[in-house]
N, C-alpha and C positions, 0 to 999 in steps of 0.2 A: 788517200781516199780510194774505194774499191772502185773498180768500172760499175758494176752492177750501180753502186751507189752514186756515183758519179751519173749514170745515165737517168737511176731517176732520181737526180735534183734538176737534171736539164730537162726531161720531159713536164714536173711539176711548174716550173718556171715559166714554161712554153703556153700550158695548158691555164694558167695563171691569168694570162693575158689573150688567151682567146685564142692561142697558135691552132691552124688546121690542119687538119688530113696527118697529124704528127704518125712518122713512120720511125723505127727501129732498124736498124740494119745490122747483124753481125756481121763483121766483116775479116772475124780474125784468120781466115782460111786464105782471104785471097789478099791481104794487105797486111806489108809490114811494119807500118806506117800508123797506123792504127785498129782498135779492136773492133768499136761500135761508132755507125755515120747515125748521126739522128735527124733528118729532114721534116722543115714543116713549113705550112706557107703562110704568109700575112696578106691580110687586104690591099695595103698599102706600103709605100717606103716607108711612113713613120713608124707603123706599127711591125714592120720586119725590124728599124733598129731600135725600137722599144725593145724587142723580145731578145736579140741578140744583146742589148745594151743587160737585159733582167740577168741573162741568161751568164754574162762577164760578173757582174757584181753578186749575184749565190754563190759562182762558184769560189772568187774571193775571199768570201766572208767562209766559207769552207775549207780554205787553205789550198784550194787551187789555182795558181796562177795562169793564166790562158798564155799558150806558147805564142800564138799571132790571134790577129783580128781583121780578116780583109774586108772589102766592099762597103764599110761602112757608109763613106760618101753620097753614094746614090742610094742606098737600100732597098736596090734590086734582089743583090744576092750577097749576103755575110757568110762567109765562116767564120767559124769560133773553134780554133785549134785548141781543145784541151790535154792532150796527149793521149788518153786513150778512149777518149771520147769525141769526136771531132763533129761540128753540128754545122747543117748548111740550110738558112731560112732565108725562102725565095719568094716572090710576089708568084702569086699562080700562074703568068703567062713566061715568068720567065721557067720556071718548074717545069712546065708542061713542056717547054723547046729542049731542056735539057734531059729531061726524063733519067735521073741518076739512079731509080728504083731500076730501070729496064739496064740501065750503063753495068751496076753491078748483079744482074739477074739472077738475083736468087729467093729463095722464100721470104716473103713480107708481109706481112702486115700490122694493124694498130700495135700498138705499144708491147711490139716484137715477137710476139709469138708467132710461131710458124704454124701458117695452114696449106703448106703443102701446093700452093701455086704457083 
C-alpha cells in the first residue's frame, strides 16, 4: 500500500471515531525511520485504544501488518508502527507535555497541508 494511501486509511479511521486535533507530519527529510507521524488525541484511555485498536484492524484488513504496538496498557499514549506511517494517539494532557508537533518543528497543520508556520 502507498503511504499517501496508508495515511488516509489512518486519518479516516481516526476521524471515524471522533479522534482530535488529528495532525500530519511529513517527516521524510528528517527521519529515516519513517515518512509520515500522524498525531491525534482522545478524551480518554478507552477512546485513545479504541482509535489505535480501529486504527491496527484497517490497516490489517488492507494488508498492512503493523511492525509494533506500544502503550496500549494505559492508553495514555499508543503508537501504531506501520512502517511508513507511524501514528502516535495521546490523551490531551499527555500531548500537550510532550508537544511532538514543536519536537519535529516543522510546517503543520490539519490533514497535512502546509501553511507555512
Amino acid at each position: 500500500m502507498e503511504s499517501d494511501a496508508l495515511q488516509d486509511l489512518v486519518t479516516d479511521a481516526l476521524e471515524e471515531l471522533k479522534g482530535q486535533d488529528i495532525r500530519v507530519l511529513d517527516v521524510r527529510d528528517q527521519s529515516t525511520v519513517t515518512d509520515t507521524m500522524v498525531i491525534a488525541s482522545g478524551n480518554s484511555a478507552r477512546q485513545v485504544q479504541a482509535m489505535a485498536e480501529r486504527v491496527t484492524e484497517r490497516s490489517k484488513a488492507a494488508g498492512v501488518q503493523p511492525l509494533g504496538v506500544e502503550g496500549e496498557e494505559t492508553g495514555d499514549w499508543i503508537v501504531v508502527d506501520l512502517g511508513d506511517v507511524v501514528l502516535h494517539v495521546m490523551r490531551p494532557e499527555v500531548r500537550d507535555f510532550y508537544n511532538l508537533e514543536k519536537l519535529w518543528a516543522m510546517d503543520v497543520s490539519p490533514g497535512g497541508a502546509s501553511d507555512g508556520d
